[in-house]
Backbone as JSON Lines, residues from 0, in Angstrom:
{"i":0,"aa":"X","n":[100.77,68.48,172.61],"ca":[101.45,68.13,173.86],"c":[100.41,67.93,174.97]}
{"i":1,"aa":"X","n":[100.76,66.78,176.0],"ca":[99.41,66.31,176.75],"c":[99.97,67.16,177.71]}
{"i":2,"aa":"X","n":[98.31,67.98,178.48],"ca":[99.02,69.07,179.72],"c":[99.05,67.93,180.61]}
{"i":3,"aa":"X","n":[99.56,68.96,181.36],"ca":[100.52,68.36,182.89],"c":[99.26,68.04,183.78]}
{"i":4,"aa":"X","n":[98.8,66.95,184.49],"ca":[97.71,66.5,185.32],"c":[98.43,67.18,186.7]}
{"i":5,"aa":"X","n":[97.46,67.88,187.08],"ca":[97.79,68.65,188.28],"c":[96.97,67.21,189.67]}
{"i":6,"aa":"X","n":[98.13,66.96,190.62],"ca":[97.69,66.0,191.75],"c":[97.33,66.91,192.81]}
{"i":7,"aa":"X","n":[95.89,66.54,193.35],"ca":[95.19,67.21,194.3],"c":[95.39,66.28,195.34]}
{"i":8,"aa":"X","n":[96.46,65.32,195.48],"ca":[96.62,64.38,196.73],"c":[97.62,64.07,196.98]}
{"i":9,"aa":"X","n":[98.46,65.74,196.55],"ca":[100.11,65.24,197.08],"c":[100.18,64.84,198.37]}
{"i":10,"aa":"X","n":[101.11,63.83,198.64],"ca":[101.71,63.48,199.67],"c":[103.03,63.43,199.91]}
{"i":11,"aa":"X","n":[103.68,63.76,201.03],"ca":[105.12,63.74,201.44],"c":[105.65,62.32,201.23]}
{"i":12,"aa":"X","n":[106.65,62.12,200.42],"ca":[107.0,60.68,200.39],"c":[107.32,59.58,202.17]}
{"i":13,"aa":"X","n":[107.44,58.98,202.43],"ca":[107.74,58.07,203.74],"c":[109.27,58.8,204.08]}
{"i":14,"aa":"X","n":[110.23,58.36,202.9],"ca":[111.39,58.69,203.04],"c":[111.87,59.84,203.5]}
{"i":15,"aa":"X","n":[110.96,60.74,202.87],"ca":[111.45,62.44,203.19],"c":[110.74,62.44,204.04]}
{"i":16,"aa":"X","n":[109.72,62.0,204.7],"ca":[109.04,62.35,205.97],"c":[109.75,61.92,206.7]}
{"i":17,"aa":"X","n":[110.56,60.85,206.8],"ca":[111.31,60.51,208.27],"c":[112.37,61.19,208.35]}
{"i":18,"aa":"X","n":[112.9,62.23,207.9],"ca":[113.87,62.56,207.92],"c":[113.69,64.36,208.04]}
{"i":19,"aa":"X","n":[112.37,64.59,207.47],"ca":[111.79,66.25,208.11],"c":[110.71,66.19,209.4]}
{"i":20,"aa":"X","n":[110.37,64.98,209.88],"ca":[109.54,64.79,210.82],"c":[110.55,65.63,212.58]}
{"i":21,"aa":"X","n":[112.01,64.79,212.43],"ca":[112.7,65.09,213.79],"c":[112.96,66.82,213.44]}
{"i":22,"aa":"X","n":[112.45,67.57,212.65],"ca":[112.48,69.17,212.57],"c":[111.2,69.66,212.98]}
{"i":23,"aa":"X","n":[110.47,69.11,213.54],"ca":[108.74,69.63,213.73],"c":[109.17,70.61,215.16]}
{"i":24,"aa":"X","n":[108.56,71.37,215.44],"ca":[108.54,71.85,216.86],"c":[107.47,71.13,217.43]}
{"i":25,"aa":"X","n":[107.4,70.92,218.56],"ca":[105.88,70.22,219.41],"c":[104.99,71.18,219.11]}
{"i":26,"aa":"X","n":[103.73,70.78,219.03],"ca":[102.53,71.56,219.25],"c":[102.58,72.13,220.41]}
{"i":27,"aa":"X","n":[102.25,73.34,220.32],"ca":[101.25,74.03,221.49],"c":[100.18,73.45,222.16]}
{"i":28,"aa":"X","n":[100.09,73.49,223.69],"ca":[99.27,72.69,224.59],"c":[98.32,73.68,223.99]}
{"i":29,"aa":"X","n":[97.01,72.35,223.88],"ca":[95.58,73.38,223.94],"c":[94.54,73.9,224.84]}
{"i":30,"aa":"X","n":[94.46,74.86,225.5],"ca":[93.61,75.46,226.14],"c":[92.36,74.96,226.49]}
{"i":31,"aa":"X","n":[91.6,73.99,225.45],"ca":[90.33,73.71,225.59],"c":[90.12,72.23,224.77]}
{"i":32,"aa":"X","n":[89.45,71.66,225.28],"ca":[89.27,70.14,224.35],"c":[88.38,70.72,223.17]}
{"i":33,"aa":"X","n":[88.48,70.15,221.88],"ca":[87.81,70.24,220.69],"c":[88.58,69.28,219.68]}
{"i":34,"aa":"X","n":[88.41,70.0,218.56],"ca":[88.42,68.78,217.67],"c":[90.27,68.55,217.4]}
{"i":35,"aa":"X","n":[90.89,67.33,216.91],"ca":[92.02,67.13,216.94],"c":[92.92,67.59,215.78]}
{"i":36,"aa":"X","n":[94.1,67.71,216.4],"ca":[94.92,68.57,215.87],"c":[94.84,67.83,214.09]}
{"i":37,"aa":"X","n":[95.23,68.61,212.93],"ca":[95.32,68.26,211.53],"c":[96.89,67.48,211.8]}
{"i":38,"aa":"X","n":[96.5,66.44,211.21],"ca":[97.64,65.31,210.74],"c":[98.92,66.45,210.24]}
{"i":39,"aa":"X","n":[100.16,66.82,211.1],"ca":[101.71,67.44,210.53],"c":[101.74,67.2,209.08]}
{"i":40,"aa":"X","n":[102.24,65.85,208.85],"ca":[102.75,65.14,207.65],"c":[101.55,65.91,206.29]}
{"i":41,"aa":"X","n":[100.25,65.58,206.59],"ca":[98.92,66.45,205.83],"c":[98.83,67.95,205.77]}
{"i":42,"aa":"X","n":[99.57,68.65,206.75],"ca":[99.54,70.35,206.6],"c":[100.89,70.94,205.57]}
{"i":43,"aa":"X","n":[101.9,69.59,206.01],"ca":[102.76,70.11,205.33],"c":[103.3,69.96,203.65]}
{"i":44,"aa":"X","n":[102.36,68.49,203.57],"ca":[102.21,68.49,202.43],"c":[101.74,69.32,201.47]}
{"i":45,"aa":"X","n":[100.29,70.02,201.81],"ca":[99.84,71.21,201.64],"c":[100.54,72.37,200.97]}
{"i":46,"aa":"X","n":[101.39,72.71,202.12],"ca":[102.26,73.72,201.84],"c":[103.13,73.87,200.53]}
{"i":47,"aa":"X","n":[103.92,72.43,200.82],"ca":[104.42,72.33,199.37],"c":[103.84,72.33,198.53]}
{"i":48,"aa":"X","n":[102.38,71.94,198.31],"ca":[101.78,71.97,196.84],"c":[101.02,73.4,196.92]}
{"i":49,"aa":"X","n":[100.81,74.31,197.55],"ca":[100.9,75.66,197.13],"c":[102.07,75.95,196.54]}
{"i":50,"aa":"X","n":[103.33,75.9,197.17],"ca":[104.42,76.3,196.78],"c":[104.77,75.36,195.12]}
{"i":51,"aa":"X","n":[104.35,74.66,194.79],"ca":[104.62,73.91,193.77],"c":[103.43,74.19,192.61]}
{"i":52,"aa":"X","n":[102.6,74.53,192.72],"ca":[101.59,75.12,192.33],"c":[101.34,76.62,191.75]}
{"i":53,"aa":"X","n":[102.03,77.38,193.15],"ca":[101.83,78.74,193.09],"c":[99.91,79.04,193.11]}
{"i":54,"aa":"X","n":[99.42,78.66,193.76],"ca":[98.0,78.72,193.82],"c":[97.75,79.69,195.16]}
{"i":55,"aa":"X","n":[96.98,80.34,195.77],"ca":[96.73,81.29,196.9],"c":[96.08,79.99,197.71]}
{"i":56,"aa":"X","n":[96.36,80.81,198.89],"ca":[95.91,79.64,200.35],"c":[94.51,79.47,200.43]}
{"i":57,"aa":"X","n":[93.58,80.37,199.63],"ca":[92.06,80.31,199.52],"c":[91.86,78.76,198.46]}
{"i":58,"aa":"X","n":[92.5,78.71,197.68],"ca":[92.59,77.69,196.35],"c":[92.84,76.51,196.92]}
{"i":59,"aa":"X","n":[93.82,76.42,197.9],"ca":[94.21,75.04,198.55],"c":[93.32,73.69,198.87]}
{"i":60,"aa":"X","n":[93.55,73.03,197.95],"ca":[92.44,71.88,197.89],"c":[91.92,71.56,199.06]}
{"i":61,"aa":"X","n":[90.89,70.96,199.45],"ca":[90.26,70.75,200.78],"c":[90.96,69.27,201.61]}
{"i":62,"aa":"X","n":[91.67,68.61,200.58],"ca":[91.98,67.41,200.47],"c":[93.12,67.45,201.81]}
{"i":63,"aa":"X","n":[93.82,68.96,202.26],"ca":[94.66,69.05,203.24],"c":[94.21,69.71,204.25]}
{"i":64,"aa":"X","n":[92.44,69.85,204.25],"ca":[92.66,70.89,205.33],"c":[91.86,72.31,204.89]}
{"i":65,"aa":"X","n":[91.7,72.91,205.99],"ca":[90.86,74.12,205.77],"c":[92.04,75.02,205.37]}
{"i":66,"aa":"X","n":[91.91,75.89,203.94],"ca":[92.76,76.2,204.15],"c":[93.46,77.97,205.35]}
{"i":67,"aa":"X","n":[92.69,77.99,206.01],"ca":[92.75,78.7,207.05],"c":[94.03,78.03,207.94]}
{"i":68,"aa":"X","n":[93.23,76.86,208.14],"ca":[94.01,75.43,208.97],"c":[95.51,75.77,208.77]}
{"i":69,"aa":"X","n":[95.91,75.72,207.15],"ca":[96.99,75.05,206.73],"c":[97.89,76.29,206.8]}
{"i":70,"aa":"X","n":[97.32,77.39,206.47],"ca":[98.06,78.95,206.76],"c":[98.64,79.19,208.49]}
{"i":71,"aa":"X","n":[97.57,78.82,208.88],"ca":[97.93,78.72,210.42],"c":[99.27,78.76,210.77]}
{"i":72,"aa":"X","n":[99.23,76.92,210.33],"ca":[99.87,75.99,210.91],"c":[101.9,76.43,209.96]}
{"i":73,"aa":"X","n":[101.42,77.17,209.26],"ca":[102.87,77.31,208.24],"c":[102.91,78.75,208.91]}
{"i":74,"aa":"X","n":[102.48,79.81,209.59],"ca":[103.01,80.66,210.21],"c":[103.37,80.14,211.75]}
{"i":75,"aa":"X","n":[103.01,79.64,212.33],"ca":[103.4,78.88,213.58],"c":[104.54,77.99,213.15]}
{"i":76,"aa":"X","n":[104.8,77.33,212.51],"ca":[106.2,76.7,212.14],"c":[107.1,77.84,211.51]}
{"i":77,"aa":"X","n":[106.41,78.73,210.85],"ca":[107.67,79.66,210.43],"c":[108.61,80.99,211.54]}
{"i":78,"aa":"X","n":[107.14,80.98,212.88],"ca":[107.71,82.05,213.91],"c":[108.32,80.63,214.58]}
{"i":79,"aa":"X","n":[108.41,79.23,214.66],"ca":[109.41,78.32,215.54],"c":[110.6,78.29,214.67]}
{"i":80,"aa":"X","n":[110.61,78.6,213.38],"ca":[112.31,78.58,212.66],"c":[112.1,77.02,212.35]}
{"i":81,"aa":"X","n":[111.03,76.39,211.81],"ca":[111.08,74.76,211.47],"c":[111.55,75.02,209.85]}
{"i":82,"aa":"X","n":[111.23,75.86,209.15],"ca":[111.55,75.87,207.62],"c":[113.1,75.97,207.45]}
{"i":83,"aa":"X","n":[113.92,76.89,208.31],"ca":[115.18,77.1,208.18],"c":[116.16,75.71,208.61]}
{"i":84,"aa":"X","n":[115.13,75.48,209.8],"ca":[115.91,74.26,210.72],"c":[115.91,72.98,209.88]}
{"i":85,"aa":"X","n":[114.78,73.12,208.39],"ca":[114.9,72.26,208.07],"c":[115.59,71.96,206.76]}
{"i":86,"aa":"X","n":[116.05,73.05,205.94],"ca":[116.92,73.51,205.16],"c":[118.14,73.53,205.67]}
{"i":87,"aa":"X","n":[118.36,73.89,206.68],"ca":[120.02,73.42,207.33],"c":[120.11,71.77,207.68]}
{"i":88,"aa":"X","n":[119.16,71.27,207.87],"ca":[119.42,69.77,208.29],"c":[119.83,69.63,206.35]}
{"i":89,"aa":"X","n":[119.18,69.11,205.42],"ca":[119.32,68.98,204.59],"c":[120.24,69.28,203.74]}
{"i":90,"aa":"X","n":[120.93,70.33,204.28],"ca":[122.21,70.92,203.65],"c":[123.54,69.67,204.17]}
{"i":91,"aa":"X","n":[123.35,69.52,205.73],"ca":[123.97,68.72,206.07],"c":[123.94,68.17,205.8]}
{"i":92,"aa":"X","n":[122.69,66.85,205.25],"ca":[122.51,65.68,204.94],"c":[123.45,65.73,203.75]}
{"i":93,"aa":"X","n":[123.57,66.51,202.66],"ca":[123.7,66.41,201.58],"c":[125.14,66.89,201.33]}
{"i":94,"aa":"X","n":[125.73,67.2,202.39],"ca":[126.86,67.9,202.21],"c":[127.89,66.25,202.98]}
{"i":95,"aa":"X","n":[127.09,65.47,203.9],"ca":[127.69,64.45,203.66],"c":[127.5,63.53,202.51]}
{"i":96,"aa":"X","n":[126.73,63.26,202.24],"ca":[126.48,62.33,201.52],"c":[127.14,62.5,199.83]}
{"i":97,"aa":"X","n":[127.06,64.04,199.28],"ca":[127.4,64.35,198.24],"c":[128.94,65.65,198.29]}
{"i":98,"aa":"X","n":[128.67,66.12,199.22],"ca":[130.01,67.44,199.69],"c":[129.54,68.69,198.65]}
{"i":99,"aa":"X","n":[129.38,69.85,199.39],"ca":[128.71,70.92,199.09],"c":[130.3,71.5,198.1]}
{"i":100,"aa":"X","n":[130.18,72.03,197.04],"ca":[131.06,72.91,196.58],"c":[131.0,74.02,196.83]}
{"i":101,"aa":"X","n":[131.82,74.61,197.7],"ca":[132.57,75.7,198.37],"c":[133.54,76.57,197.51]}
{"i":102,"aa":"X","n":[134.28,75.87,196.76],"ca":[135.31,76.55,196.2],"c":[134.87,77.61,194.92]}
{"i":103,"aa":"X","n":[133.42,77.2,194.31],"ca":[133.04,78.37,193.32],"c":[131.27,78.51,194.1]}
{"i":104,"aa":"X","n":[131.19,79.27,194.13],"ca":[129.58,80.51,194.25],"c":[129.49,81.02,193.55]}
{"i":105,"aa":"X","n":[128.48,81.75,193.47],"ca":[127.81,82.61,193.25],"c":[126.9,83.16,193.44]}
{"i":106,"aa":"X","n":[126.51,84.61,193.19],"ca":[125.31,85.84,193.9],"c":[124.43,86.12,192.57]}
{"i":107,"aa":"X","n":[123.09,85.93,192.6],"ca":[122.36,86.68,191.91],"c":[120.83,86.6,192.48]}
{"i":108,"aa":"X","n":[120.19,87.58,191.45],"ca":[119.06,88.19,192.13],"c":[118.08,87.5,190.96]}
{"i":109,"aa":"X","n":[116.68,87.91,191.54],"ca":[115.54,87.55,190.65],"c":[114.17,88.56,191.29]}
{"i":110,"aa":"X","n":[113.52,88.72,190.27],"ca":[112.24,89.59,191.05],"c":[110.99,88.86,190.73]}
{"i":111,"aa":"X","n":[110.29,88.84,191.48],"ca":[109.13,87.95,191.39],"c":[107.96,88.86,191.44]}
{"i":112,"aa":"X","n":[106.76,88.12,191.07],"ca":[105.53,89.45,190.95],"c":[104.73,89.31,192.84]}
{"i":113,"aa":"X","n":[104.22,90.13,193.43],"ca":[103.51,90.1,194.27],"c":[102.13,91.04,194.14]}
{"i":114,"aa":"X","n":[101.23,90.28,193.65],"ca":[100.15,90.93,193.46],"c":[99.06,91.29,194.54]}
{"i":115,"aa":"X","n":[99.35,90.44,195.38],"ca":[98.64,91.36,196.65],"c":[99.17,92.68,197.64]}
{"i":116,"aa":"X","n":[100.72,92.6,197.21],"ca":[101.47,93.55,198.03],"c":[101.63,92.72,199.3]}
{"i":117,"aa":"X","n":[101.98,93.64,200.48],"ca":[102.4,93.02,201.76],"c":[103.78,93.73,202.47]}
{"i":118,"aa":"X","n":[104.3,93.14,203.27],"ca":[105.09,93.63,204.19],"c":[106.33,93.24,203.13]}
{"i":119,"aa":"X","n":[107.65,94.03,203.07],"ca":[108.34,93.13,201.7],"c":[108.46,93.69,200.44]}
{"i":120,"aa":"X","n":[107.27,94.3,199.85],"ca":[107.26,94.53,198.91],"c":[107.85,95.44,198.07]}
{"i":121,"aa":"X","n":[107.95,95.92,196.71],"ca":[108.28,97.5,196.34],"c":[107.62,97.17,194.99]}
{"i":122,"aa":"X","n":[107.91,98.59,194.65],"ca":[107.74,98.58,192.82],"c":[108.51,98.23,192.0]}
{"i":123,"aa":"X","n":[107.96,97.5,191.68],"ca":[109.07,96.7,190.26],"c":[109.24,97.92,189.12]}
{"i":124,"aa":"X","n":[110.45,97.87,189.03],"ca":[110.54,98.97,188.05],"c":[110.67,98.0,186.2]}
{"i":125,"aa":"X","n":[110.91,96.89,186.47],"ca":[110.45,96.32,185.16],"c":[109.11,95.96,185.03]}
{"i":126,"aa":"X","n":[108.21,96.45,185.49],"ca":[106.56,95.79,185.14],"c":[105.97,96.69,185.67]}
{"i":127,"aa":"X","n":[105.74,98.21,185.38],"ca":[105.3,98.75,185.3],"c":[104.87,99.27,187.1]}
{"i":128,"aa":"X","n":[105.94,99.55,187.74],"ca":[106.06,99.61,188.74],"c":[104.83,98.54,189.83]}
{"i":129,"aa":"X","n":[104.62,97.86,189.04],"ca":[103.66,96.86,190.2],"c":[104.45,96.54,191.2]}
{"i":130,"aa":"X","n":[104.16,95.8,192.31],"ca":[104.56,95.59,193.68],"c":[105.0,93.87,193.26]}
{"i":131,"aa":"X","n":[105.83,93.91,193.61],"ca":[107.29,92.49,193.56],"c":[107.95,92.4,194.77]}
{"i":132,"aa":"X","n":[108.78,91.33,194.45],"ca":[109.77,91.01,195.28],"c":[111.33,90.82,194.6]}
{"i":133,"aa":"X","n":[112.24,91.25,195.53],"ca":[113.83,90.39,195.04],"c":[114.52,89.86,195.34]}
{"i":134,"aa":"X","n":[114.42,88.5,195.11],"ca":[115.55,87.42,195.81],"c":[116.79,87.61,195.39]}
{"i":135,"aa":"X","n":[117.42,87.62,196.72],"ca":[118.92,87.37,196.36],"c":[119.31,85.91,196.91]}
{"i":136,"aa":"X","n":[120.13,85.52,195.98],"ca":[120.5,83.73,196.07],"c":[121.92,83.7,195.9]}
{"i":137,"aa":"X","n":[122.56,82.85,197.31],"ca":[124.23,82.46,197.12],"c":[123.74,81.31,196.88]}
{"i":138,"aa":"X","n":[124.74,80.36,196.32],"ca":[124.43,79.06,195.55],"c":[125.95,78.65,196.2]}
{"i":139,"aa":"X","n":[126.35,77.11,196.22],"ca":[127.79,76.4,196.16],"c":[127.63,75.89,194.21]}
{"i":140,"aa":"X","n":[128.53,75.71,194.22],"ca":[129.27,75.72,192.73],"c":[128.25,74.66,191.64]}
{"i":141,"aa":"X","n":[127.1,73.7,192.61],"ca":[126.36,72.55,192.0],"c":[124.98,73.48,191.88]}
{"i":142,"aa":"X","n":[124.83,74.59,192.3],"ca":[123.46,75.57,192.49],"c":[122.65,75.1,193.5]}
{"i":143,"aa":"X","n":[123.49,74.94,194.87],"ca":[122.44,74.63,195.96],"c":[122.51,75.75,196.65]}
{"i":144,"aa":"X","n":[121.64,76.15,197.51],"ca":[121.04,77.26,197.91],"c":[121.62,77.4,199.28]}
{"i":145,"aa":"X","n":[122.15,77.96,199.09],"ca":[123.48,78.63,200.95],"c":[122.64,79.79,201.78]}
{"i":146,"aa":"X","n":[122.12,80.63,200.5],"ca":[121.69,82.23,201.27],"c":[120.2,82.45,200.61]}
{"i":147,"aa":"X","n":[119.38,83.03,201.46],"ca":[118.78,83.72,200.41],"c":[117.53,84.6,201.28]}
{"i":148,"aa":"X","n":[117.5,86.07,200.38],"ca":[117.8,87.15,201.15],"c":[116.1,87.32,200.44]}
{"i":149,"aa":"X","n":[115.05,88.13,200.85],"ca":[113.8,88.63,199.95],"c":[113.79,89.61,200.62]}
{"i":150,"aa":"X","n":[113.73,90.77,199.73],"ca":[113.25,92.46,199.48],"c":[112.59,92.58,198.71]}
{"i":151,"aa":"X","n":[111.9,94.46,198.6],"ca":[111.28,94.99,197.36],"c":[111.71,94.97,196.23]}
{"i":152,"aa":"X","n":[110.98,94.58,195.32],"ca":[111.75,94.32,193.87],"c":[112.46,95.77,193.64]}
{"i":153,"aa":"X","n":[112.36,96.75,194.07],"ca":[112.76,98.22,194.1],"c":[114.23,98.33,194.28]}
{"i":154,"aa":"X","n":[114.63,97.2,194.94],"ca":[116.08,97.38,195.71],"c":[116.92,96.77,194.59]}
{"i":155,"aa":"X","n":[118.15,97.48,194.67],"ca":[119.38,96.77,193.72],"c":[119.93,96.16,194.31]}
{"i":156,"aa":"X","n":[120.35,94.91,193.13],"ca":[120.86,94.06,193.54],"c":[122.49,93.95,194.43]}
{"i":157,"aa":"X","n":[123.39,94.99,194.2],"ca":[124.59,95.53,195.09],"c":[123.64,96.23,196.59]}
{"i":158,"aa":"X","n":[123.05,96.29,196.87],"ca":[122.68,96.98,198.02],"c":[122.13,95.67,199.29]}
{"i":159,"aa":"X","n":[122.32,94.39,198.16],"ca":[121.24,93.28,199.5],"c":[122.94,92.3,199.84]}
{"i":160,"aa":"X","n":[123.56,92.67,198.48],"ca":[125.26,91.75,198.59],"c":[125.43,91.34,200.01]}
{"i":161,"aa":"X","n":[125.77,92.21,200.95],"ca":[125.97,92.45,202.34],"c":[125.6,91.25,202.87]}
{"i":162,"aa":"X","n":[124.08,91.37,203.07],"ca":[123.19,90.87,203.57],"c":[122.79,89.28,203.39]}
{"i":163,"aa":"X","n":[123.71,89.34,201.96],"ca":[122.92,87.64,201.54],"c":[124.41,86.86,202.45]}
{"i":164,"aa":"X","n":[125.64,87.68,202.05],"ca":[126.66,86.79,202.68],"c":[126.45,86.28,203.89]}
{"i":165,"aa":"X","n":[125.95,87.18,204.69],"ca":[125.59,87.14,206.33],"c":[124.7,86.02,206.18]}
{"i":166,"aa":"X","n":[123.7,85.94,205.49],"ca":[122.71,84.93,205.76],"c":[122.62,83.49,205.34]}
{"i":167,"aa":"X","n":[124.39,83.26,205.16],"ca":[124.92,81.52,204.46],"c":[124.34,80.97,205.57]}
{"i":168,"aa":"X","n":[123.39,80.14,205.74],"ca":[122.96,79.38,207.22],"c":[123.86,78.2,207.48]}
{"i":169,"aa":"X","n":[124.79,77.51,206.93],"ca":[125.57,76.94,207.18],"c":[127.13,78.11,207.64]}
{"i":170,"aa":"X","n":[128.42,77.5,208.25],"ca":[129.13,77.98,208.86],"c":[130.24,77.38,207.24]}
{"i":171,"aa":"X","n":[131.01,78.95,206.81],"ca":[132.1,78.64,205.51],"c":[133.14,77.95,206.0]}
{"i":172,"aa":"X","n":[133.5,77.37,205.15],"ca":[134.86,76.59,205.29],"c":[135.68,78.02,205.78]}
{"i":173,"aa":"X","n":[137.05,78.1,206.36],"ca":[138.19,79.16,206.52],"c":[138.92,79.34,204.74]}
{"i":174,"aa":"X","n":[138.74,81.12,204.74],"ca":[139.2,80.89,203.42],"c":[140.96,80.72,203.59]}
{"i":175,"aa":"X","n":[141.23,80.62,204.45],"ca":[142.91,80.18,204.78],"c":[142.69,78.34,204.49]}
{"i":176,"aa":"X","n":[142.13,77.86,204.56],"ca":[141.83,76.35,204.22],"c":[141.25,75.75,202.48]}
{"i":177,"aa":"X","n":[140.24,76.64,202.33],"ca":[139.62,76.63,200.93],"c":[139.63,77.75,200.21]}
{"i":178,"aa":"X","n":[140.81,77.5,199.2],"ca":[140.23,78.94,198.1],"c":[138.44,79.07,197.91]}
{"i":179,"aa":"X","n":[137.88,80.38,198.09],"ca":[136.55,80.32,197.24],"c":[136.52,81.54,196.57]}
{"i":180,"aa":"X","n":[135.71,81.01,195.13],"ca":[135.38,82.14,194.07],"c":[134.24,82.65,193.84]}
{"i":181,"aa":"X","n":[133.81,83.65,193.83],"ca":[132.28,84.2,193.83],"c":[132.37,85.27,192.96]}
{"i":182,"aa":"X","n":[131.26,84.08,191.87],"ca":[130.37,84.75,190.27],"c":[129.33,85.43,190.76]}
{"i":183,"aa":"X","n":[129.35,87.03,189.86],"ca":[128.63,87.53,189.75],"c":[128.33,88.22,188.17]}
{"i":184,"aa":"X","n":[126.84,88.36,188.02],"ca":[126.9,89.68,186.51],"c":[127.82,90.64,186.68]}
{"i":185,"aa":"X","n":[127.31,91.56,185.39],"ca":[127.44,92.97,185.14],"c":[126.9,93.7,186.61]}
{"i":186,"aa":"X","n":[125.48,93.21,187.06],"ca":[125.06,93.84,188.16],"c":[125.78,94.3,189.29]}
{"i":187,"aa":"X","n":[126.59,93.68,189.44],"ca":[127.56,93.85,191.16],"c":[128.91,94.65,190.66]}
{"i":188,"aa":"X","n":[129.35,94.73,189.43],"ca":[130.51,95.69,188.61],"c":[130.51,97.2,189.02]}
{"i":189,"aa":"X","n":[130.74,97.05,190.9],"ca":[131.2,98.19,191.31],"c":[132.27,98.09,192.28]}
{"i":190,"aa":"X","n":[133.25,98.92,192.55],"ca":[134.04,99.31,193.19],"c":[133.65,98.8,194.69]}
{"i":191,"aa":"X","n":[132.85,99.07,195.35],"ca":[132.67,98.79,196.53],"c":[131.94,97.18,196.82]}
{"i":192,"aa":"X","n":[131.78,96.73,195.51],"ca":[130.92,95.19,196.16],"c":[132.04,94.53,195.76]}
{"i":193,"aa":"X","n":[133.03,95.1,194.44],"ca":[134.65,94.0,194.61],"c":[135.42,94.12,196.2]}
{"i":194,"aa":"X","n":[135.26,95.41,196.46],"ca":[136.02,95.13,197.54],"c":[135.51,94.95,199.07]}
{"i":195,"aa":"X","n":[134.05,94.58,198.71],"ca":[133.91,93.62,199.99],"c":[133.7,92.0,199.76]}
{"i":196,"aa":"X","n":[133.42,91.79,198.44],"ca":[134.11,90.32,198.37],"c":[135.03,89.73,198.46]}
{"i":197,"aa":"X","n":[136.1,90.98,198.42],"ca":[137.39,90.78,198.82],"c":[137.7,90.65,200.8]}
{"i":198,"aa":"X","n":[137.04,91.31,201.1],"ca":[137.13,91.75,202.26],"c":[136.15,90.16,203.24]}
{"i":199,"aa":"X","n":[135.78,89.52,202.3],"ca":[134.78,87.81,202.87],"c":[135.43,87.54,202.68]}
{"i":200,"aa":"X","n":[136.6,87.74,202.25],"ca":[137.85,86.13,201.74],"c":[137.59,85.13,200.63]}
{"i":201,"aa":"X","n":[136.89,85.9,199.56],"ca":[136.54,85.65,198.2],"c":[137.42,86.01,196.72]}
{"i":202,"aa":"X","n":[137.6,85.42,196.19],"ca":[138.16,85.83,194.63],"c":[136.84,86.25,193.77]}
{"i":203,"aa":"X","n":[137.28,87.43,193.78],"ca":[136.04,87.74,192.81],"c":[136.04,87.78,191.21]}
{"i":204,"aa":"X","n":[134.73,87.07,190.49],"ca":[134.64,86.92,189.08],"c":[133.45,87.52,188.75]}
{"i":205,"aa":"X","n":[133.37,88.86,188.56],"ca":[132.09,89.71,187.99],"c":[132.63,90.48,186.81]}
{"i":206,"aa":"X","n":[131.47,90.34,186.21],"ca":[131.25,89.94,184.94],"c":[131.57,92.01,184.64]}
{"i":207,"aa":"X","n":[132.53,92.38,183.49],"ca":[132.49,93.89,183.84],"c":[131.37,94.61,182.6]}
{"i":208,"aa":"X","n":[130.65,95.59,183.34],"ca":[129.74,96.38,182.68],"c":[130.23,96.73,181.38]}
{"i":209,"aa":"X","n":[131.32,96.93,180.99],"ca":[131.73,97.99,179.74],"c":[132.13,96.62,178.69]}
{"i":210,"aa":"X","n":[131.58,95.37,178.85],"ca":[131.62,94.49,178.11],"c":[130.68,94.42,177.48]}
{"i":211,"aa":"X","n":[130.38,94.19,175.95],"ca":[129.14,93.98,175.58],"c":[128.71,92.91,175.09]}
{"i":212,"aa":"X","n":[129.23,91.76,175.13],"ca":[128.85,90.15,175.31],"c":[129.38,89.45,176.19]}
């Protein structure tokens, strides 16, 4: 099998750039003349190919930027709220163009490794208590991404429930308007997370513990 050629010159397509460009915040006025600001469209490309990569910000090809530069510039867009602002535009886009399914969800979790540790973190109790993370993810019924919550991989998955509902960044249909149903595992097969899915104006479908397939 031929490996996968890794591109050291991703670029943001035209198309998707005109359409995540009106989410930029303005730059910050600069204090002092020096050298000019790194090309947006070039930092952010960046970003994604860490994220697509999974490579550390030291690794980041030079091809975008120092990667000092490019870390910068993705914590300054992330304290302006450009990543969220731009995940909610897109939701919209797509919720016209295609219509988001509302009527089935679902909640589940995932733990990821974090090997440097950080603010966030816990012990994974599946890997030998190393330091992780745990996403919690609401999805609409096609698996697009509504919520999504990151803790210590330490935390159970009924304890972030709460938290991911709160954090749908779009506004729910009225469940007096749209029935909605929300899948979950064995994991959430307690007494108190049925009856606050009940209590969101949800039909709940979790999966019950004392089943064994």
């Amino acid at each position: 099998m031929a490996k996968r050629k890794i591109v050291h010159d991703y670029i943001i397509p035209d198309n998707i750039w005109m359409l995540i460009k009106s989410f930029l915040p303005l730059p910050k006025p600069k204090k002092k003349s020096g050298r000019p600001r790194k090309d947006d469209r070039l930092i952010l490309s960046g970003v994604f190919y860490l994220l697509l990569t999974g490579c550390q910000w030291k690794l980041l090809p030079r091809f975008y930027g120092a990667p000092s530069t490019v870390h910068d510039r993705y914590q300054e867009w992330e304290r302006a709220g450009f990543f969220e602002n731009m995940w909610i535009g897109a939701l919209l886009n797509y919720d016209k163009e295609k219509g988001l399914e509302w009527e089935w969800q679902a909640v589940d979790g995932a733990m990821t490794k974090a090997p440097l540790g950080g603010v966030g973190t816990g012990a994974n109790p599946t890997d030998r208590g190393k330091k992780g993370t745990k996403r919690s993810i609401l999805t609409d019924g096609k698996g697009i991404p509504l919520s999504v919550i990151v803790d210590g991989a330490n935390s159970h998955d009924k304890k972030l429930v709460k938290k991911t509902f709160d954090a749908i960044v779009l506004e729910r249909p009225s469940p007096d308007n749209v029935i909605q149903n929300m899948c979950m595992d064995k994991g959430y097969d307690y007494s108190d997370i049925r009856e606050m899915v009940k209590n969101y104006g949800y039909t709940a479908h979790i999966r019950s513990r004392e089943k064994k397939t």
